[in-house]
N, C-alpha and C positions, 0 to 999 in steps of 0.2 A: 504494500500500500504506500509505504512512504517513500520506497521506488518510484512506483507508477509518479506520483505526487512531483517529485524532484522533475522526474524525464519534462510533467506536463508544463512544468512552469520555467524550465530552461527554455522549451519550444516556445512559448508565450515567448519570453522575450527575444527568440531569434524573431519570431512573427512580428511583433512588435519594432521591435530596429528594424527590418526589412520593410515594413512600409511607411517606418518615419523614413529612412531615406528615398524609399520610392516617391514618397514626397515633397523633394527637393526641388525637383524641375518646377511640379505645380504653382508653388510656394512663393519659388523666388524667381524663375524663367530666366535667370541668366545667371553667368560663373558670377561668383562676389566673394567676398572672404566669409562673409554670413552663411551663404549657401555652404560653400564647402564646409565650414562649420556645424551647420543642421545635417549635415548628408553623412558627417563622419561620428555624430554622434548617435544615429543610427546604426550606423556600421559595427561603433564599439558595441553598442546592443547585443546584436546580431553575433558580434564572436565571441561577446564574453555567453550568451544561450551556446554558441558551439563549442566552448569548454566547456560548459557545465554538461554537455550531452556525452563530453569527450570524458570526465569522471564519473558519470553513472555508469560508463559502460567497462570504465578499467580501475586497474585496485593499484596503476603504479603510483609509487609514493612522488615522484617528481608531475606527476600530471596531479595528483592531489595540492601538492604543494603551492604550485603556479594558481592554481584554480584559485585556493580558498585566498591566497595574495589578491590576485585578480579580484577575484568578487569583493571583499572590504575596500579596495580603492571606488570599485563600481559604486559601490552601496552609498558613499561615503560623498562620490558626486554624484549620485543620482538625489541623496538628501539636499546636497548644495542647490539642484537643479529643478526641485519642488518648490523648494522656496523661492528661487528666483521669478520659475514659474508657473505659479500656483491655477494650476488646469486640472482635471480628472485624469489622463493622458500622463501627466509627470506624478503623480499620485499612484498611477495605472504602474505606471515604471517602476515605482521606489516600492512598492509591495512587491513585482517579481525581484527586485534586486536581492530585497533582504530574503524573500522564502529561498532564491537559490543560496543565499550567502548560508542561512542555519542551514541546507540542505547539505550544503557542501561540509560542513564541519558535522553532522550527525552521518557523512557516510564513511563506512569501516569500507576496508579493504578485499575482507570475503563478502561485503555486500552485493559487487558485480556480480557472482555467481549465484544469485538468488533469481 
């Protein structure tokens, strides 16, 4: 269960970075430093979900390692990033951030093999 749980909210946030950057072009319709900015923090979304997909499914200690690093910085601006601003959407974000961030530090090593 608390498998299933982790998988489902890593993918939430690849889905989620995937179509905040998909909606870069919409948004801002030309290169800016802003756009590229909106577009790459989608992105970090997107691979910090494709780490976290990448420790549910392996027990290495250095892919643990990076992970649970990764996700506290994640977590940490995705808090800075609510408050700036304050949308359902950055609210939407900083609740996947933190379920992967405890997901990641409640999962053991034999857990992949379940």
């Amino acid at each position: 269960m608390r498998r299933r749980a982790y998988r489902t909210a890593a993918g939430l946030l690849v889905a989620l970075g995937t179509v905040h950057a998909s909606l870069t072009v919409p948004f801002y319709g030309e290169l800016s430093p802003d756009a590229v900015w909106f577009a790459g923090t989608g992105l970090a979304m997107a691979f910090l979900g494709c780490l976290n997909l990448a420790l549910a499914a392996s027990s290495a200690v250095g892919v643990r390692t990076l992970c649970r690093a990764a996700n506290v910085v994640g977590l940490a601006y995705g808090a800075l990033a609510a408050i700036a601003v304050p949308e359902p959407q950055a609210y939407f974000g900083l609740l996947l951030l933190l379920a992967v961030t405890v997901f990641s530090f409640l999962q053991q090593p034999h857990d992949s093999t379940r």
